[in-house]
C-alpha positions, 0 to 999 in steps of 0.5 A, a space after each residue: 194962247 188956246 184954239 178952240 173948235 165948236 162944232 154947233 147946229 147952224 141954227 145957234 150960230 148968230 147967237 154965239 156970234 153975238 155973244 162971243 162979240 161982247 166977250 171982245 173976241 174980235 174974229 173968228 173963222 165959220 165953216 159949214 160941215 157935216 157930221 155926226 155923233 151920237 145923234 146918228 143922222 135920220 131918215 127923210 122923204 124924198 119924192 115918195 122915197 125913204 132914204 138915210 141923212 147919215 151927215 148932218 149939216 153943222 157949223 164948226 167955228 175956229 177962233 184962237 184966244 188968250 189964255 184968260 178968256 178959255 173959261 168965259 168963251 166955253 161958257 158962252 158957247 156952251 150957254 148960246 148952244 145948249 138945248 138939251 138934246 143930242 146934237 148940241 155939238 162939241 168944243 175942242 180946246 187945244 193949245 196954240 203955240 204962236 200967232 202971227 199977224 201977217 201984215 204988221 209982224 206982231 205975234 203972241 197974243 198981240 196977233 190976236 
């Protein structure tokens, strides 16, 4: 089994979702953070005053996936999230030892 964690613009969330959902995965966890990268964050105007946006609103996605479906879902995000520009965001893959659903006891891939 595999973790994985994209952190993307929130914009391309719904897209992923979708996409994601056809693959068959069926959930995931969505939280809304702030980051940056090489991106650096950027100066904005605010009632006359120029200040530094150093963290950039983001969405960092967790789902767990069978070991078969890695290649297809870094596809997908990669495919709904790329625009060409800095900031796309990033997908960490990690490896995920066990699952266990709570309610019925099932654990492994069954968990999933």
């Amino acid at each position: 089994m595999k973790y994985i964690i994209a952190i993307i613009k929130p914009f391309k969330l719904e897209e992923v979702r979708e996409l994601l959902s056809e693959l068959g995965i069926k959930g995931m966890t969505i939280s809304e953070v702030k980051g940056y990268g090489r991106q650096k964050g950027h100066a904005e105007l605010y009632r006359g005053a120029e200040y530094e946006v150093n963290f950039l609103p983001k969405v960092k996605i967790e789902l767990a996936i069978c070991d078969e479906q890695l290649e297809s879902v870094m596809q997908v995000i990669m495919q709904a999230t790329d625009t060409g520009k800095v900031g796309d965001g990033k997908i960490f893959v990690f490896e995920l030892l066990q699952a266990v659903r709570i309610r019925t006891g099932e654990s492994g891939d069954e968990a999933l």
